[in-house]
N, C-alpha and C positions, 0 to 999 in steps of 0.2 A: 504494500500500500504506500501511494507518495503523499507526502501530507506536505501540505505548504502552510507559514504560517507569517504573515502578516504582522508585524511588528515586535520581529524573533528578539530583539536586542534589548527589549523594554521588560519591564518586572514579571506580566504574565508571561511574555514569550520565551523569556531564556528559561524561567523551570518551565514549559513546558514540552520545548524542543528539547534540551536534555534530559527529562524525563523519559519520553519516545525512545531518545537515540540509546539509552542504557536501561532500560526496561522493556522494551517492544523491539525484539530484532526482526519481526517479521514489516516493521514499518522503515522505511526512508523520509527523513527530515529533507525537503528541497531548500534548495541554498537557497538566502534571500537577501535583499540588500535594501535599504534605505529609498537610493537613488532610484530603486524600479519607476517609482511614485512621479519619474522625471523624466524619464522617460518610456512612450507606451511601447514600444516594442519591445522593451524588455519586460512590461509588467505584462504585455499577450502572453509573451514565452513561458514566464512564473508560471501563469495564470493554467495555460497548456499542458504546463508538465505536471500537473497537481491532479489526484484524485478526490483529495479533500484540503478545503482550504480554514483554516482557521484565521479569521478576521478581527486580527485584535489592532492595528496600526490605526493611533486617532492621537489629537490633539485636544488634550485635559485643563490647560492655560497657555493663555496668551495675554499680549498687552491691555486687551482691549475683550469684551463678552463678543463684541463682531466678530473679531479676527477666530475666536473659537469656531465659533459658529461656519461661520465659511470656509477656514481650512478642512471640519472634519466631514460639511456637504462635498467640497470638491474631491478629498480623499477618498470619502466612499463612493462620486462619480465615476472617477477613472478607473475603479474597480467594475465599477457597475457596465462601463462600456468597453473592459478587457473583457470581464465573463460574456458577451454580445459579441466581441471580436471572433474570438474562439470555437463560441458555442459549447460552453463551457455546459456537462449535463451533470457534473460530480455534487458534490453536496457542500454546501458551502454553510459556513456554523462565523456565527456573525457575534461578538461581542460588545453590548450594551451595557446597559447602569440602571441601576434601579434611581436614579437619578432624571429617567422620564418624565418620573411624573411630578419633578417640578418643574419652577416654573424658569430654571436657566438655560443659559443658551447651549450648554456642554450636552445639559438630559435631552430639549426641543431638536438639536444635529442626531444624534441618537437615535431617538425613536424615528424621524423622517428616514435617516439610512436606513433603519432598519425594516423600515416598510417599501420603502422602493427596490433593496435588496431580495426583498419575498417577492414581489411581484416579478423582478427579473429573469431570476430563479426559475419563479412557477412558469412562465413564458419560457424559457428554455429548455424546462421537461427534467430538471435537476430537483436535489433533495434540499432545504434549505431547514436551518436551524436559528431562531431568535434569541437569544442569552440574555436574558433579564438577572446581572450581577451585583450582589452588597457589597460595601464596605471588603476590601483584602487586603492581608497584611502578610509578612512574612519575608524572610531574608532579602536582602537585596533592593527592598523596595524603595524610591527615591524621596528621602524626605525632602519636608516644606513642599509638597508636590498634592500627592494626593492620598495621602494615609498618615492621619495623626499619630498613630503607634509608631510610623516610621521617625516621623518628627521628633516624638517625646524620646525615642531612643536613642538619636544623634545627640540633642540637645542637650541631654543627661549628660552622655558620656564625654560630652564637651565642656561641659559644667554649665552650662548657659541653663535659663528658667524658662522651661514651656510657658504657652500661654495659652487658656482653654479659652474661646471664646465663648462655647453655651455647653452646657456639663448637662450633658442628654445619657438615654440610653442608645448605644450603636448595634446595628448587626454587622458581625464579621463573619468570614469565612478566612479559614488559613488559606494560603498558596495550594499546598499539597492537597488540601481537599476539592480546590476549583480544580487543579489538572486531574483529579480524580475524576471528576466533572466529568469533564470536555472529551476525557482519554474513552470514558464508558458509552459516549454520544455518537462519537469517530465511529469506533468497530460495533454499535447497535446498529448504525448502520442508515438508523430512519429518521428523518424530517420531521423536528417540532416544531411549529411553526411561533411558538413563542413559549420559552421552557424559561421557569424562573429558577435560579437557583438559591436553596435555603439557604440561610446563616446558619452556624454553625455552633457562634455563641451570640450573643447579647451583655452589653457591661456598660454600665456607665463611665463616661470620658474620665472623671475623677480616679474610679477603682481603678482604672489600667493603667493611670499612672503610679497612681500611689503601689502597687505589684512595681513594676518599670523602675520607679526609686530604690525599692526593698531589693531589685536584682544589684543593684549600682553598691548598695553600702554593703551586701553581702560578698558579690562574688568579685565587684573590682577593688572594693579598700578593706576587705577582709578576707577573701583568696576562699571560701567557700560556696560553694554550688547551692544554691535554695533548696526545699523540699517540693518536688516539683510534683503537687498528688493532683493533680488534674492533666489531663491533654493539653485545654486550652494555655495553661503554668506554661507546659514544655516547647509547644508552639511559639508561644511568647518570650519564652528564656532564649530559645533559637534565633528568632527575630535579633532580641538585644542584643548578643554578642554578634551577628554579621555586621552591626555598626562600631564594632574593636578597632581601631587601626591596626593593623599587622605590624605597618612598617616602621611604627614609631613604640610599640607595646611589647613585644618580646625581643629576647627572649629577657624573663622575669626571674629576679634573684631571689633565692631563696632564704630563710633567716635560719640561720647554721650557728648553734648554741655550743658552743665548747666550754667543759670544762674538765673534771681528772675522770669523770668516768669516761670521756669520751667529744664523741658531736654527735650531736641532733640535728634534724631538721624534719619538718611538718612539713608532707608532701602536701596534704589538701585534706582541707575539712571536708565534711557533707552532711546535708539533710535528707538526702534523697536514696542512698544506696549504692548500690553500684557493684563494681567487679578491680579488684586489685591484680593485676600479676604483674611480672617483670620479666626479662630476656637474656641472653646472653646472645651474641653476634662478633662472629670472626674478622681478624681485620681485612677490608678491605670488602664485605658482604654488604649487600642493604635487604631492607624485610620493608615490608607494604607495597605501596603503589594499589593504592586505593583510598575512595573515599566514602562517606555517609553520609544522609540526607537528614537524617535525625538524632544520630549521637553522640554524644559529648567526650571525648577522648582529650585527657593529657598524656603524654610523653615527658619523660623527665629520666635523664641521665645521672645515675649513681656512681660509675666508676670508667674512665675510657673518654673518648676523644669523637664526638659525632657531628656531623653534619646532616640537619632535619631541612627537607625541600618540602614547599608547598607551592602549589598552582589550583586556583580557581578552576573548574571546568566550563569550557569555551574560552578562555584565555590566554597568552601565552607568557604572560608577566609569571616568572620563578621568584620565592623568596626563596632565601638562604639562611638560615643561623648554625654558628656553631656552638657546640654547648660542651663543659668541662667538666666532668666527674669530682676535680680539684677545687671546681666553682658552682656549687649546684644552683642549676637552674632549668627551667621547664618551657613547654611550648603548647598551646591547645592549639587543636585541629577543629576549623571552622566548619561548617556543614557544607557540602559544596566544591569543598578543595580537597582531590587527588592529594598524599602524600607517603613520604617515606624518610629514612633513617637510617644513614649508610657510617661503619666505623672507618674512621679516616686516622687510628692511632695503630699503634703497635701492639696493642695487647688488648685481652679479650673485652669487648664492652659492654659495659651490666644497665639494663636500661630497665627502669620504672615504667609501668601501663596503671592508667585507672580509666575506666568506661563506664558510664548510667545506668548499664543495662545487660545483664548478664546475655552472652554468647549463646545466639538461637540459630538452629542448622536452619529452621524451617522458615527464617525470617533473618537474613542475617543485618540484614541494611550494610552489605559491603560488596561495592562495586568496583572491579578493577580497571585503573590507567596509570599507566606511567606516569613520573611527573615532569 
């Protein structure tokens, strides 16, 4: 199956082109670009090579409520006049906002796309799908944008002070549950011609920050993990650490107590549970090359000389740290980023593991890529 997907680079597109490409090997992700939208010969070709299109590429803000408006009318034109070019008959799954049914000008582009993209559709003898979406939040998503949870989690980790404008009740949906969505829609195979998608929680603006705080003084100025007894917790816990900086935050020193019995040092508190082991690795070996979408993993070097790489998946930016058995100190693995941990010393290297979630064959949440 070719699945093409419309605004691959944006918060829903990239989970859910990499979800496909590393869960679904019976599907092909069609490559897609920006600039298609710039020119129509190449958005025909897209449009061509695609069995199923996922239609998420719009405009959420601009200068002006016009400029909304009319960029995301003419976006979903040039769509609407490639699928006509082609003869396009595949099924095409259109993503909207539960934002319709007000009264601005982002919901007003929305709903008209979304109804002249049915009509097109049905005119062409194709399968068409309406996505009526709440509120999502979840790694990667671009705050001061369009997801308060993203905002309040930069802001935090920034030290700056959110600003709630009206302390409502929200519906959310995590990321991972909308690609669940769209993924069970694809291979059903059939045309809803307007499918709402549920929330998944409900919270007031207040509660999710005040959680959002409690992650900040717990796991960044006190180095332990919350007790994370909800889903919606662990969602949310995951959320706040993809807004970490990498490049300026590890690797982090550890507090190494010396005295005549010896040194200490506190790998990491928890509220939550988890799974402790450690490693031994020959020099010049590395172990992983792989990443998870949901679980929390430190690495932390006891004894030996390593070198820990990470890379995002879809990106080609590598970090690097080296880390000193001499000097302990740790690294967490982000949700999202391929990684691994190669001994780059002369003798054997003894390496600390702690993970959230004990080791399930039948679920393991580990995906492999080099890094």
């Amino acid at each position: 199956m070719k699945i093409g997907i419309t605004g691959q680079y944006g918060f829903i597109g990239y989970h859910l082109s990499q979800t496909i490409k590393y869960k679904f090997k019976d599907a092909f992700v069609v490559p897609y670009k920006k600039s298609f939208f710039n020119d129509l010969t190449l958005l025909n070709t897209f449009v061509k090579s695609c069995d199923v299109i996922i239609h998420l590429a719009g405009v959420n803000r601009a200068e002006t409520d016009e400029k909304v408006y009319n960029s995301n009318i003419q976006i979903n034109t040039l769509l609407k006049n490639a699928l006509i070019n082609v003869d396009f008959s595949g099924h095409l799954i259109f993503a909207s906002s539960y934002q319709e049914e007000t009264k601005g000008s982002y919901g007003k582009s929305k709903k008209e796309s979304r109804v002249f993209l049915e009509q097109t559709i049905k005119n062409l003898g194709g399968r068409y799908t309406g996505l009526i979406i709440p509120n999502v939040f979840g790694p990667f998503c671009k705050p001061n944008y369009n997801s308060f949870i993203a905002t309040f989690c930069s802001k935090i980790l920034n030290n700056e002070t959110p600003e709630i404008i009206e302390d409502k009740e929200i519906k959310l949906i995590y990321i991972d549950d909308l690609v669940d969505e769209i993924i069970k829609i694809i291979y059903k195979g059939e045309g809803v011609i307007q499918k709402n998608i549920e929330s998944k929680t409900e919270i007031k603006v207040t509660d999710a920050l005040s959680i959002i705080k409690s992650f900040n003084d717990l796991y960044i100025k006190s180095n332990t993990v919350p007790y994370l007894n909800s889903r919606f917790k662990l969602q949310l816990f995951n959320t706040f650490r993809s807004y970490y900086d990498l490049s300026i935050s590890y690797p982090k020193m550890l507090n190494n107590i010396i005295d005549h019995r010896g040194e200490f040092s506190e790998i990491i508190k928890t509220d939550s549970g988890g799974q402790f082991s450690f490693s031994i690795t020959y020099p010049g070996k590395t172990r992983g090359n792989h990443f998870h979408t949901r679980k929390i993993e430190r690495f932390i070097v006891l004894n030996g000389i390593a070198k820990i790489s990470l890379r995002k998946i879809g990106n080609d930016k590598v970090y690097e740290f080296l880390l000193d058995g001499n000097k302990p100190s740790y690294v967490d693995m982000p949700v999202w980023y391929t990684h691994n941990i190669t001994n780059i010393g002369k003798t054997p290297l003894i390496t600390s593991f702690w993970i959230n979630e004990p080791y399930n064959s039948e679920d393991p949440d580990t995906y492999f890529e080099n890094v």
